[in-house]
C-alpha positions as CSV (number, residue, x, y, z in Angstrom):
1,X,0.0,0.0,0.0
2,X,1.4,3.2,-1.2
3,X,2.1,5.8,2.0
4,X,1.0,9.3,1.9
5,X,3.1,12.3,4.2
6,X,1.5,15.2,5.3
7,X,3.9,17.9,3.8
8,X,5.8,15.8,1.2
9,X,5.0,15.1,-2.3
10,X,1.7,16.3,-3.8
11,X,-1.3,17.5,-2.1
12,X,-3.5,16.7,1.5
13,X,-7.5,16.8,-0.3
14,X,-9.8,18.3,2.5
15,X,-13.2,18.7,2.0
16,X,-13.4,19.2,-1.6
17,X,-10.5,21.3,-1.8
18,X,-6.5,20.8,-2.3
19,X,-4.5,22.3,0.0
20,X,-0.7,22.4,-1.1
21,X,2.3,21.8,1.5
22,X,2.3,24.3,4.0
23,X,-1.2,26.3,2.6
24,X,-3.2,27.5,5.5
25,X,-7.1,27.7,5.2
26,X,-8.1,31.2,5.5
27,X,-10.1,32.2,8.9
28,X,-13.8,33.8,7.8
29,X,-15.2,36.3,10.3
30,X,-18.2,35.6,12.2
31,X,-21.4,38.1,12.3
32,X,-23.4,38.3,14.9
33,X,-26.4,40.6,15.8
34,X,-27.4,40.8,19.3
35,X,-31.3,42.8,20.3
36,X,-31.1,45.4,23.3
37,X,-31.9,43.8,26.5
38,X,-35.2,44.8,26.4
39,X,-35.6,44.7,30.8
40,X,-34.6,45.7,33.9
41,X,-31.4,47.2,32.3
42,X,-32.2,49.7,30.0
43,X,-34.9,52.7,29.7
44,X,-34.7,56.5,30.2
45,X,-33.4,58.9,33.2
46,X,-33.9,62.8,32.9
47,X,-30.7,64.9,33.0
48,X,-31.5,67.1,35.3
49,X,-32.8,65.4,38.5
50,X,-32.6,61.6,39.8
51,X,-35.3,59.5,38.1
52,X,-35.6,56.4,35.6
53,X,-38.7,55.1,33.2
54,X,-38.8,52.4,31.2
55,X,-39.5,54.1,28.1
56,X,-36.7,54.1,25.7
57,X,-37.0,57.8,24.2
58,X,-34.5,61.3,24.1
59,X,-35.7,64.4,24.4
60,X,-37.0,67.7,26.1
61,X,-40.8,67.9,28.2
62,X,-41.4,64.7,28.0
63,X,-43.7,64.8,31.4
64,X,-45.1,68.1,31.8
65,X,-44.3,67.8,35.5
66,X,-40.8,67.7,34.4
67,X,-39.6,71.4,35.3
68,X,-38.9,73.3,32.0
69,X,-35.9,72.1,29.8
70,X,-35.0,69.0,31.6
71,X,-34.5,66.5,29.4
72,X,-34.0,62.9,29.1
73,X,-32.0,60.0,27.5
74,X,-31.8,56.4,26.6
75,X,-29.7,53.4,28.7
76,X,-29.0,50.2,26.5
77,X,-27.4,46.7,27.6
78,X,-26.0,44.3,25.1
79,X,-25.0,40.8,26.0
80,X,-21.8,39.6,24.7
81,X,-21.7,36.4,26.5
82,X,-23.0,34.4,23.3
83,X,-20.1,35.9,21.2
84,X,-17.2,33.3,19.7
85,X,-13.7,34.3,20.9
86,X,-11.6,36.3,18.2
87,X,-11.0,40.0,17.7
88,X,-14.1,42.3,17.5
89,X,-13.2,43.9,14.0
90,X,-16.5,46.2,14.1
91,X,-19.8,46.8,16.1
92,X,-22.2,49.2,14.9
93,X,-25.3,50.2,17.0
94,X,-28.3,50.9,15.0
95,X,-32.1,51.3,15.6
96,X,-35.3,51.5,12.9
97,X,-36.6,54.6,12.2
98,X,-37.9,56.1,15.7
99,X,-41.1,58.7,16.2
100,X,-39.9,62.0,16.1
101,X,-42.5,64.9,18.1
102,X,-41.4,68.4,17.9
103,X,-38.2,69.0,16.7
104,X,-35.5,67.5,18.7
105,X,-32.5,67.6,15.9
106,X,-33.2,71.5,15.4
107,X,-33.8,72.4,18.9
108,X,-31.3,70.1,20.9
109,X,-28.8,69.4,18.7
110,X,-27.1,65.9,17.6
111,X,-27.7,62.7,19.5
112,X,-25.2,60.7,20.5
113,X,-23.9,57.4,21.0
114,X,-21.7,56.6,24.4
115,X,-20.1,53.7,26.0
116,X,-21.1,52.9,29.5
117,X,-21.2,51.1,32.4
118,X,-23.3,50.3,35.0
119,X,-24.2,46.8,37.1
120,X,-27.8,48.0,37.9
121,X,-30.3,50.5,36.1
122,X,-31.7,53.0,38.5
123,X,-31.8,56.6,38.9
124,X,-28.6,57.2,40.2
125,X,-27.1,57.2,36.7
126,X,-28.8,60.5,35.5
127,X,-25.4,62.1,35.4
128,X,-23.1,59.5,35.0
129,X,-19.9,60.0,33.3
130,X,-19.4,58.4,30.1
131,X,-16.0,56.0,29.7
132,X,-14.7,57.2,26.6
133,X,-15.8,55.9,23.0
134,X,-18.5,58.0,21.3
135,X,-20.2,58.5,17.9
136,X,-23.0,60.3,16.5
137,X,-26.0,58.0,16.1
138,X,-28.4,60.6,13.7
139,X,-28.0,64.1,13.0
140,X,-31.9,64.4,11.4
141,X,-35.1,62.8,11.6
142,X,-33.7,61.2,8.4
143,X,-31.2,59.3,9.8
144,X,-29.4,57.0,9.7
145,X,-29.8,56.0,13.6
146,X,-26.8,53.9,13.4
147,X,-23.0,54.0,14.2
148,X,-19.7,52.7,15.1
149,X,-18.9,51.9,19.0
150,X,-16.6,49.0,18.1
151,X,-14.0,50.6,20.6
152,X,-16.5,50.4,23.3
153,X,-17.0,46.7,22.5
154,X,-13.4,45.5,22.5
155,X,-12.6,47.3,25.9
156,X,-15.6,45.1,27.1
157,X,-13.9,41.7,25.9
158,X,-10.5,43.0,26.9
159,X,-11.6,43.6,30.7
160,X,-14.0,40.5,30.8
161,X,-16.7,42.3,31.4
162,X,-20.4,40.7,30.3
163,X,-21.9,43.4,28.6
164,X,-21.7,46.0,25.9
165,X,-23.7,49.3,27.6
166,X,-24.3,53.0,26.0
167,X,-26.1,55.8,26.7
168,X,-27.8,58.1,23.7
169,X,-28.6,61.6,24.1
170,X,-29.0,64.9,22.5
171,X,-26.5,68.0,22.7
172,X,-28.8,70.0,25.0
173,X,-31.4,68.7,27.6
174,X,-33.7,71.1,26.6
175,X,-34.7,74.5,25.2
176,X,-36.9,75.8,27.9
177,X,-39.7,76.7,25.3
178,X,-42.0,74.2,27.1
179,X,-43.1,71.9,24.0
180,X,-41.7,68.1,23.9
181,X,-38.7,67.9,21.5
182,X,-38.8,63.8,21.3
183,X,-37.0,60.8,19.5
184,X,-38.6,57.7,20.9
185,X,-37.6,54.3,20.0
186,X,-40.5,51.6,20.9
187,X,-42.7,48.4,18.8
188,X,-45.9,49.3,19.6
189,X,-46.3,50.7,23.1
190,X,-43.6,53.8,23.8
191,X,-43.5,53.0,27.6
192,X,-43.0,49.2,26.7
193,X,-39.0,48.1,26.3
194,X,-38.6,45.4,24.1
195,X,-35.7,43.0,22.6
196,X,-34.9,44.3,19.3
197,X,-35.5,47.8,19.5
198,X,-31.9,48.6,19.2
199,X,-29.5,46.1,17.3
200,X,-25.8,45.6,18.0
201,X,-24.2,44.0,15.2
202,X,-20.7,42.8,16.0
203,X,-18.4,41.4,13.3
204,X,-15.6,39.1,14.6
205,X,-12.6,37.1,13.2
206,X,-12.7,34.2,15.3
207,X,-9.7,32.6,17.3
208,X,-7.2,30.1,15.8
209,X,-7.7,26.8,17.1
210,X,-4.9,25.4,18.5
C-alpha cells in the first residue's frame, strides 16, 4: 500500500478542496447581531434630576411635570456572553426609524452614541460620566440611527466584562420653550422596552484553534 506524508510530495484533499504543502485555510469572520436587553437594564433617566422610566425615548418635556428644559436620555445593555472568541473587528449600534415629536435635531442638537457602564439600572445614573468611546448616532429625523462603538465593545472583551452598555442623548437637555422635542424608539407601546428595539451587530474574526 502506497504511504501518503503530510507535507511531502503532492497535495492533503480536505473537504473538496487541495490544499498544497504548508497552505493555510483562510479564517472567515463571524457576524453576529445581538437585540437590546429589552428589561430591567435599560430605559430612560432625565438629565437634570434623579429618576428612571422604562421608556426608551431622548428628548425635552417629556412629562409636563418635568420642570422646564430637563430632558431625558436612553440606557441600553448588550450581551456579549453568546459571542465566539476572536478580535471584535467592528460593532455598529443601530435602531429603525424612531417617532420623532417636535423638533429635537433643530432644537437640541445631535444625538449621540456613548459607552457605558453600570451593574444595575436605576436613577442614580442620570449624570453618570461616560467611559470614553463615542459616535454620532443621527444628525436628522432622516437618519441613519446607526453607528460605530466598536471601541466600546473590544474594551468590554479586553476587561472580561459581560456586557456592551451606551447611553444616547441629544447635545442639549432642553430649550426651555415648554413643547416636547422627542425621539422615541418603541414596537408598539412607547412606555413598553422590548428586545430588538436597538440592534448591536458585532463582526468578529474568530480565534485560531490550537
Amino acid at each position: 500500500m502506497k504511504k501518503w506524508r503530510l507535507g511531502s510530495v503532492a497535495a492533503l484533499l480536505l473537504g473538496g478542496f487541495v490544499l498544497g504543502p504548508g497552505t493555510v485555510q483562510a479564517q472567515e469572520p463571524v457576524t453576529r447581531v445581538l437585540p437590546n436587553q429589552g428589561g430591567a437594564m435599560e430605559g430612560h433617566t432625565p438629565r437634570g434630576f434623579r429618576g428612571m422610566g422604562t421608556g426608551l425615548f431622548v428628548g425635552d418635556n417629556l412629562n409636563p411635570g418635568f420642570p422646564n428644559g430637563d430632558g431625558v436620555q436612553i440606557f441600553l445593555t448588550f450581551d456579549l456572553r453568546g459571542l465566539p472568541d476572536g478580535e471584535v473587528r467592528s460593532a455598529v449600534l443601530r435602531a429603525g426609524s424612531p417617532r420623532i415629536q417636535g423638533n429635537p435635531f433643530r432644537d437640541l442638537g445631535v444625538l449621540r452614541g456613548e459607552e457605558i457602564r453600570y451593574r444595575r439600572f436605576s436613577p442614580a445614573l442620570w449624570d453618570k460620566a461616560p467611559r470614553g468611546a463615542g459616535c454620532i448616532f443621527a444628525e436628522s429625523r432622516a437618519g441613519p440611527f446607526a453607528c460605530d462603538l466598536t471601541e466600546a465593545v473590544q474594551r468590554s472583551r479586553a476587561d472580561g466584562y459581560a456586557y456592551a452598555q451606551f447611553r444616547l442623548r441629544l447635545d442639549k437637555a432642553g430649550d426651555g420653550d415648554g413643547r416636547p422635542d422627542m425621539v422615541m424608539f418603541f414596537k408598539s407601546n412607547s412606555n413598553a422596552n422590548e428586545p430588538g428595539i436597538f440592534e448591536l451587530t458585532v463582526e468578529i474574526m474568530p480565534a485560531e484553534a490550537n
